[in-house]
C-alpha positions in Angstrom: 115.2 71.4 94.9 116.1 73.3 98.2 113.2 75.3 100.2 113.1 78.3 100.3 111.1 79.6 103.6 110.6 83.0 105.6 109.9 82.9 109.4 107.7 84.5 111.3 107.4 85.0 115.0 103.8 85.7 116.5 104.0 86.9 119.8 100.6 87.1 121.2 98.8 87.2 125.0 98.9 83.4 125.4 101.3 81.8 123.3 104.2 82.5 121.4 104.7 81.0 118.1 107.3 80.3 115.3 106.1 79.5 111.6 108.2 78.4 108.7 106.2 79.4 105.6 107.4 78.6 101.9 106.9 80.0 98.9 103.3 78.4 98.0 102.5 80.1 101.4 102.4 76.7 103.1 103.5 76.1 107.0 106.2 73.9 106.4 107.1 74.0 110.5 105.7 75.3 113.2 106.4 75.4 116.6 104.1 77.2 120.1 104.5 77.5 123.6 102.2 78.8 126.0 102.5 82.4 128.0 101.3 82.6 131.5 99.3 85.8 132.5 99.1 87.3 135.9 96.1 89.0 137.6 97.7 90.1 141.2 95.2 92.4 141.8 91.5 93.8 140.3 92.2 95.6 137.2 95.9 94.3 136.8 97.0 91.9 134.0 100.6 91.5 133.9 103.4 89.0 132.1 106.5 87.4 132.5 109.0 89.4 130.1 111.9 87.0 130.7 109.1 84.0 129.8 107.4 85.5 126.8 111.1 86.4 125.3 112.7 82.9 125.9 109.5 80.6 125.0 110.1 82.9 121.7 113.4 82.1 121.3 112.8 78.2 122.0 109.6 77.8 119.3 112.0 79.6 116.7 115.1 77.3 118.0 112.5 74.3 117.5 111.0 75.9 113.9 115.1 75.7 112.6 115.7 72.1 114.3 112.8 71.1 112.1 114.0 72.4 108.8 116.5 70.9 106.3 119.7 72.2 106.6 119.7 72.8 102.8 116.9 74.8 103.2 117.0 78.8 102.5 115.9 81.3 104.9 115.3 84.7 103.7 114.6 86.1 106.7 112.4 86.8 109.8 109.7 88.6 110.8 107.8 89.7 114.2 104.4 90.1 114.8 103.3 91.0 118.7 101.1 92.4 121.0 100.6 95.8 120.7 100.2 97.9 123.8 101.9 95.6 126.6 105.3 97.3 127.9 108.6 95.8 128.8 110.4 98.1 131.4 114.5 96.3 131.3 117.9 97.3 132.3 120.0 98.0 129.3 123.4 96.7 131.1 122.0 93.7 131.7 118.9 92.9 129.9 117.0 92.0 133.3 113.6 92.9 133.3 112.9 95.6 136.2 109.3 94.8 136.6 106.0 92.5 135.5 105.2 93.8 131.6 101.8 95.3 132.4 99.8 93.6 129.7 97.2 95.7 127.1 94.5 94.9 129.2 95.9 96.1 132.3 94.2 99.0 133.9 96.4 100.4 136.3 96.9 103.4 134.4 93.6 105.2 134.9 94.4 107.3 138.0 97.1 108.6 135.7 94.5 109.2 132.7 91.3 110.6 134.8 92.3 113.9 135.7 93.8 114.1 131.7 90.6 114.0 130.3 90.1 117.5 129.0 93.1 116.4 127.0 90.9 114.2 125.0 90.6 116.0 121.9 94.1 117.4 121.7 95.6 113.6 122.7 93.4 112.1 119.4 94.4 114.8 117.3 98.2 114.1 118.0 98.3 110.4 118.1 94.7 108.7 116.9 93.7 107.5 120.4 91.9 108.4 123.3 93.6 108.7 127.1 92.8 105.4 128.7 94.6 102.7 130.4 94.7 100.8 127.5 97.7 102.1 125.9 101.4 102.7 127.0 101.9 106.0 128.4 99.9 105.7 131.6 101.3 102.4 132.5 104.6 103.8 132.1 103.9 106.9 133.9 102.4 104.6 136.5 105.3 102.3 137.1 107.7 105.4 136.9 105.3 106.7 139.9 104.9 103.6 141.7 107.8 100.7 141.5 111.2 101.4 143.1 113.2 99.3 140.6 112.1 100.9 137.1 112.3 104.7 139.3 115.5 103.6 140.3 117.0 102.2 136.7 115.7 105.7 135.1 117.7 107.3 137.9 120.5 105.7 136.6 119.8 106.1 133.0 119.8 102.4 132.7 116.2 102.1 132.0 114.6 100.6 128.6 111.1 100.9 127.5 109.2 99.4 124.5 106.7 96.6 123.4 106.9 93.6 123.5 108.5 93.0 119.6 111.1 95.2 120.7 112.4 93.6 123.7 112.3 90.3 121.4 114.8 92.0 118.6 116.9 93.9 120.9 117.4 90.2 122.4 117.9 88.4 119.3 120.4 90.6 118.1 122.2 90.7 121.6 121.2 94.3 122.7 122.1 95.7 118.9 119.2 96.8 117.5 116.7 99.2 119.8 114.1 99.8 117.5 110.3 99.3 117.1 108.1 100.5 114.4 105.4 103.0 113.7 102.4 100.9 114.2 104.0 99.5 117.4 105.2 103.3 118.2 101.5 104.5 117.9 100.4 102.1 120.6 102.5 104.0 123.2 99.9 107.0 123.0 103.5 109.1 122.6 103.9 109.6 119.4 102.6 111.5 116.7 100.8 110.6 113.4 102.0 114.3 111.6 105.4 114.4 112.5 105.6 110.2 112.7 108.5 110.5 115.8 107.9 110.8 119.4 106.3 113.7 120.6 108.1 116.4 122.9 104.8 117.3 124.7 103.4 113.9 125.0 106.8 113.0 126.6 106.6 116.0 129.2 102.9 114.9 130.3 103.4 111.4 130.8 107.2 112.6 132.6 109.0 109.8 129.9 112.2 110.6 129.0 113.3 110.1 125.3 116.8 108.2 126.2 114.4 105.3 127.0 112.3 105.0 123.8 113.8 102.6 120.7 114.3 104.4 117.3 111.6 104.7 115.3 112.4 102.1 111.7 109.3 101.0 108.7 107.7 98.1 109.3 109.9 96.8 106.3 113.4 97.5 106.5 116.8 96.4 107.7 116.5 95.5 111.5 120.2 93.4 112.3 120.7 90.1 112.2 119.6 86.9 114.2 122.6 84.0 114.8 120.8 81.0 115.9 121.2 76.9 114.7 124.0 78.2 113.0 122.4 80.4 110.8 122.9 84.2 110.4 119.0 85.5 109.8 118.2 89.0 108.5 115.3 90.2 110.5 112.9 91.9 107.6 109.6 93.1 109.2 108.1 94.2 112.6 104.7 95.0 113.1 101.8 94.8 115.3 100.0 91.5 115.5 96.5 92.7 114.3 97.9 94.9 111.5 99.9 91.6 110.2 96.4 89.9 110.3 94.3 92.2 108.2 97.7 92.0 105.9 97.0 88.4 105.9 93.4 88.5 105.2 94.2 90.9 102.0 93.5 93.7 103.8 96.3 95.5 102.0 93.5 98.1 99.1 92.2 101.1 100.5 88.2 100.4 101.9 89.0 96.9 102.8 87.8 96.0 106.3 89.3 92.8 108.5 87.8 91.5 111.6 90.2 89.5 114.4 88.2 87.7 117.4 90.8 87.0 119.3 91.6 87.5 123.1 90.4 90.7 122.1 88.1 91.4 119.0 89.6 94.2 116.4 87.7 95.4 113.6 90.5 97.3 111.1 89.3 99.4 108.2 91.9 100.6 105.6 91.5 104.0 104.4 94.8 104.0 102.6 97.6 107.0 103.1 94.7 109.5 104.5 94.4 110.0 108.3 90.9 109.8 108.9 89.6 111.0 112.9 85.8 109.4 113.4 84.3 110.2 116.8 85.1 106.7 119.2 87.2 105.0 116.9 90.8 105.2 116.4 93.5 105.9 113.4 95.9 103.5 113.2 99.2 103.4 111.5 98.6 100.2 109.2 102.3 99.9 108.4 104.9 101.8 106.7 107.4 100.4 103.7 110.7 101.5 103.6 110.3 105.1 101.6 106.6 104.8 100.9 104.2 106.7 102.7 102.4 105.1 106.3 99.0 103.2 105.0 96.5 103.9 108.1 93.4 102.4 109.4 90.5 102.7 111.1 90.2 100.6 114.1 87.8 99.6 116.7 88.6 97.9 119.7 85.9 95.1 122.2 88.7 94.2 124.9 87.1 91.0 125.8 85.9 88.5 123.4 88.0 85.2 123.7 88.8 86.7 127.2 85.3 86.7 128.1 84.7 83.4 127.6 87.5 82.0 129.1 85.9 83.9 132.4 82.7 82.1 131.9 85.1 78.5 131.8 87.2 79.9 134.3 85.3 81.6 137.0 82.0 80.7 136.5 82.1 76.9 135.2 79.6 77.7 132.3 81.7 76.2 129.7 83.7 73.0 129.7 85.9 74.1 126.6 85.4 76.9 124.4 84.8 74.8 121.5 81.1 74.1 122.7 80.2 78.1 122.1 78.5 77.9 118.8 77.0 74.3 120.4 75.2 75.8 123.2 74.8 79.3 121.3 72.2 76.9 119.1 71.1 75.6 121.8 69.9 78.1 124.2 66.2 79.1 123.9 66.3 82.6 125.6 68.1 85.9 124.9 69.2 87.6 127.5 71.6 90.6 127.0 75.5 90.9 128.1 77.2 93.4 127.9 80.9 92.2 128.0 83.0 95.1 129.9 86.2 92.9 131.4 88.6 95.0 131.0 86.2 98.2 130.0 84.8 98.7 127.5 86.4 100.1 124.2 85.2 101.8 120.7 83.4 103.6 120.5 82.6 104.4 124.1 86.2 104.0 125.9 84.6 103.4 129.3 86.7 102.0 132.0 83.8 102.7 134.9 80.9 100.1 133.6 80.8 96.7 134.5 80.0 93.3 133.2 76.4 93.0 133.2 73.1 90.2 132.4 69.8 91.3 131.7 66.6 89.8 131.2 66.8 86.1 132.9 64.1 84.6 134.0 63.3 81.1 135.7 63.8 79.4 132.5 67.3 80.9 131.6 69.8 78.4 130.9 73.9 78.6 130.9 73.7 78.2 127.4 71.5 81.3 127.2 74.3 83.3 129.2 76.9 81.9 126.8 75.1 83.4 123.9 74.2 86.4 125.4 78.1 86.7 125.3 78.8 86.3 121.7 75.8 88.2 120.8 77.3 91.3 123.4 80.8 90.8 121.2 78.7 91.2 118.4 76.7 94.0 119.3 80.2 95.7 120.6 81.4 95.4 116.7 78.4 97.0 115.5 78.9 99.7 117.4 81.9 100.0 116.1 80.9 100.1 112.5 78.0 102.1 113.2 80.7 105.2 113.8 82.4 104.2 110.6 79.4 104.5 108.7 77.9 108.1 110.3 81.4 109.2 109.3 80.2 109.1 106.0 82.9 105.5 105.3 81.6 102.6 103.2 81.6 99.2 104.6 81.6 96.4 102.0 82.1 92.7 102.7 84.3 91.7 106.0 86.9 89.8 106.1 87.0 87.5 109.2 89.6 85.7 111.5 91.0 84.2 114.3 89.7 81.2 116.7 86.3 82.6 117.3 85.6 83.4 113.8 85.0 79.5 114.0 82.0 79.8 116.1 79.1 80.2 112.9 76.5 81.5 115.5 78.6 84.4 116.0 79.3 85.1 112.4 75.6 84.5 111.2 74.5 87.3 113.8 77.8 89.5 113.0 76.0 89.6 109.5 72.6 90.5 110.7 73.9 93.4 113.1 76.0 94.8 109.8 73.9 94.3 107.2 77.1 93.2 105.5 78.2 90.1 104.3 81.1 88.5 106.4 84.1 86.1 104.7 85.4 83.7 106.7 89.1 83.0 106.1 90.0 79.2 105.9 93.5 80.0 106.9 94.5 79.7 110.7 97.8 81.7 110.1 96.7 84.8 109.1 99.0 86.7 111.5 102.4 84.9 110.4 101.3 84.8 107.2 100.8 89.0 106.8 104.2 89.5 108.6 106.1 86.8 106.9 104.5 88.6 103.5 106.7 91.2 104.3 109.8 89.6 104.7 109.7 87.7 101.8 108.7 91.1 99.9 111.9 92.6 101.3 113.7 90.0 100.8 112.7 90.6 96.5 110.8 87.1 96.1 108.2 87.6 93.9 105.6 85.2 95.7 105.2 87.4 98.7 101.6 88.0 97.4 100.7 84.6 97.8 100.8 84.9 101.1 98.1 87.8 101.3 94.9 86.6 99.9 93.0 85.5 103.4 90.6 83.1 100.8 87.2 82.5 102.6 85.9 79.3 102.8 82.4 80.3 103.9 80.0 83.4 103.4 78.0 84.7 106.0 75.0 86.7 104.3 72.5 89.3 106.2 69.5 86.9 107.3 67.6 89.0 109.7 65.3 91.3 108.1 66.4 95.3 108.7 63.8 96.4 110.5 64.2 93.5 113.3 68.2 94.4 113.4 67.8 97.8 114.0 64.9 97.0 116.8 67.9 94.7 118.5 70.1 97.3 117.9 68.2 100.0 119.7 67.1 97.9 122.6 71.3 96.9 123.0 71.5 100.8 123.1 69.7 101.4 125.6 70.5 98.9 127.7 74.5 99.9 127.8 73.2 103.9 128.4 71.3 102.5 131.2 74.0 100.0 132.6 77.0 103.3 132.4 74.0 105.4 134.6 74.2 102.3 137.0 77.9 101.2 136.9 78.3 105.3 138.4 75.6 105.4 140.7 76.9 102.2 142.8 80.2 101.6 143.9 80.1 98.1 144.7 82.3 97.6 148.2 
C-alpha cells in the first residue's frame, strides 16, 4: 500500500523544520536545521533571510530524500513567524537588508509620537501601535537603510513575512502572496474591509506595489518542483494560529496556550470581531469562501527567550531542561517581571525593564529561575484577566510547546486561572494544524485526525482562591510600581 503524506513547513525564530505527516497523523519524516539570530545593537533582533529561506528549502529537500518514491504527496503547507519582515529585490531575489525579527524594537521612534492613534489603529486592524508588528520596522528601514530606500526608488523593492518570501522562492518568484492572518501582523491591513488599508499605507509612507496579494489560508498558492516532484502548495498561515489548529482549537470559546520563544495565549470567538481593552483580534484563518474565524490573543514576548538569557548571560541555567528541576527546588519566591523585549498584553509597554524583587541573603539561582516561570505565568493571567472583564468565558486550556513540559509552570498556570490546563502529548502541534489544512484541501477525509491536540496530563486549580488572588494583587502592584520606576531612571 503506497503512503499517502502532506508536508508541512514550520518556519519558526530558531529552527526551520520540514514534517512528513500521514494519514493516521503520524510523522513519517522529519527533518530541522537551526536559525541564527542577531542582536547588533540594544533593542535589535534581526535574521539572516537568505539562511532562514535555504535551511527551509534543505529540511524539505531532506524530508523528500527520506520518503518512498511511491509515496503520495498531496501537498504542502507553511507555517511561520508572524511579524518578522523580509525587505528583497524582486529582479533578483537578493535580500536588501537583515529581516528585523518580531521581537525587534527599532520601530518605536516611529510609533511614539503615533500614539493618539491608538484607538483608531485597533479599531482598523486589532492591534496596538508598537514595535512589535510590521509597519514601523518597515517605515524604519524605509527611513534609515540606503539599500531598501534605494530598491523602493527603483520600484524593485518586496516586502512581506517571512512565509511569503519562502513561497515566492519555491515557486521561483511566481506566486507573491501571503494570507490574512500573516497580513494582519503587518499592522496595515484592515479586519472590515480584509485588504490593505489606503490610510494605514499613507502613515507608515508604504507603498502598495510592495505588499503580496492577499489569498485564504486554504487555497491554491502554485506549485513547488523539488526531488522531482511537482507539489501543490495548500495552506499558509501563521505559526501560532496553526498551533491552536493543532490543539483542536478549531469551535468557537476554545482557548490554546503556546510557550514558546514567546508565550501566546489564543481564544476563538468564532466569525465575530471581538475588541477587549489590551488584548488583540486576530484573524484565526480564512477557508477558501468561508467567512475569517478570529481570535482573541494575548502576547508575553519572552518566555523561552527569557530563559535562554538566564543560560546565556547570566549562567543560571546549564540547559533549559533543569527549569521545572530547580523551580522545585528553590525555597524562596522572589518576583520577575520578564520585560525582554517589552512587555505585551495587556499592557504594551516597551519603557519597563526586567526586574527581581524580594531577594534576600538566602535567595538562590534556583529561586530566580522560578521567579521567571512564575512572571510568565503571572504575564498570562493578565492576559486572561482582560478576557474575562470583557464579559468572555474561559473553560479548560489547551497547552503546548517546549515549556508546556515544565509541570511547575503548568501546576501554577492553573492556580493563577482558576482553570484547568490540558497538556498536549503531541510535540507537532504546529505542522500538524497547517498540514490539517492541506490535506483538507487536498479532499482527504482524515484531515481531522490531525486536529485533536489529545492531552496527556491535567493540570487542576490547587491553590485555594483567596491565596491566588492575594498573589495576584501583590504581582499587580509590583509591575505598577516597576513602570513608575523604569520612567523615572534612565539608566546611562
Amino acid at each position: 500500500m503506497n503512503r499517502t503524506v502532506v508536508i508541512a513547513l514550520d518556519q519558526g525564530s530558531s529552527t526551520s523544520r520540514a514534517l512528513a505527516i500521514d494519514e493516521r497523523g503520524k510523522v513519517v519524516a522529519r527533518a530541522q536545521l537551526p536559525v541564527r539570530t542577531f542582536y547588533p545593537k540594544a533593542g535589535w533582533v534581526e535574521h539572516d533571510a537568505l539562511e532562514i529561506a535555504r535551511t527551509q528549502e534543505r529540511t524539505l529537500d531532506a524530508v523528500l530524500d527520506r520518503l518512498p518514491r511511491a509515496a503520495e504527496v498531496l501537498g504542502l503547507a507553511v507555517a511561520s513567524q508572524r511579524s518578522t519582515v523580509v525587505f528583497w529585490d524582486r529582479q533578483t531575489g537578493k535580500p536588501a537588508a537583515r529581516a528585523p525579527s518580531w521581537q525587534d524594537g527599532r520601530g518605536a521612534s516611529v510609533v511614539a509620537p503615533l500614539q493618539a492613534r491608538q484607538a483608531d489603529a485597533h479599531a482598523r486592524t486589532g492591534l496596538y501601535l508598537t514595535p512589535y508588528y510590521s509597519a514601523p520596522k518597515i517605515k524604519w528601514f524605509l527611513d534609515n537603510d540606503p539599500a531598501v530606500r534605494r530598491l523602493a526608488a527603483e520600484d524593485r523593492l518586496l516586502v512581506a513575512p517571512v512565509a511569503t518570501f519562502l513561497i515566492w522562492r519555491l515557486t521561483k518568484g511566481e506566486v507573491f502572496a501571503i494570507d490574512p492572518s500573516l497580513a494582519q501582523r503587518m499592522m496595515l491591513f484592515n479586519l472590515r474591509t480584509m485588504d490593505w488599508d489606503p490610510e494605514l499605507l499613507a502613515l507608515f509612507g508604504v507603498p502598495r506595489a510592495v505588499l503580496p496579494n492577499v489569498f485564504s489560508s486554504v487555497g491554491d498558492w502554485g506549485f513547488v518542483h523539488r526531488g522531482g516532484r511537482k507539489i501543490p502548495i495548500l495552506a499558509c498561515l501563521g505559526d501560532q494560529q496553526a498551533a491552536a489548529i493543532g490543539l483542536g482549537g478549531m469551535a468557537e470559546g476554545a482557548a490554546v496556550l503556546n510557550y514558546g520563544t514567546g508565550a501566546f495565549f489564543l481564544y476563538n470567538t468564532g466569525e465575530t470581531q471581538h475588541r477587549v481593552p489590551g488584548l488583540l483580534t486576530s484573524v484565526g484563518w480564512k477557508l477558501r469562501d468561508r467567512p475569517a474565524v478570529f481570535l482573541q490573543e494575548g502576547t508575553v514576548h519572552a518566555a523561552g527567550a527569557s530563559f535562554d538569557w538566564l543560560r546565556k548571560n547570566l549562567g543560571l541555567l546549564k540547559d533549559c531542561t533543569h527549569i521545572g528541576r530547580l523551580c522545585r527546588a528553590s525555597k524562596n519566591r522572589v518576583l520577575v517581571l520578564p520585560a525582554i523585549g517589552g512587555l505585551g498584553a495587556p499592557r504594551w509597554d516597551y519603557i519597563t525593564k526586567t526586574v527581581f524583587f524580594g531577594m534576600t541573603s538566602q535567595t538562590r539561582s534556583a529561586d530566580l529561575v522560578r521567579g521567571v516561570a512564575e512572571g510568565i505565568a503571572f504575564e498570562i493571567a493578565d492576559i486572561v484577566a482582560a478576557l474575562r472583564q470583557a464579559g468572555l468565558k474561559l473553560g479548560a486550556v489547551k497547552a503546548s510547546g517546549g515549556l508546556s513540559r515544565v509541570s511547575y509552570l503548568l501546576q501554577f498556570q492553573a492556580d493563577l486561572l482558576g482553570s484547568r490546563i490540558e497538556r498536549c502529548g503531541e510535540a507537532e502541534v504546529t505542522a500538524l494544524g497547517a498540514a490539517s489544512l492541506a490535506a483538507e484541501a487536498a479532499g482527504v477525509p482524515w484531515a481531522g485526525r490531525l486536529r485533536q491536540g489529545k492531552g496527556v496530563r491535567v493540570f487542576k486549580p490547587a491553590l485555594p482562591e483567596a491565596e491566588a488572588q492575594a498573589l495576584l494583587a501583590d504581582w499587580g502592584a509590583f509591575v505598577k510600581a516597576q513602570a513608575v520606576l523604569s520612567r523615572e531612571i534612565n539608566l546611562r
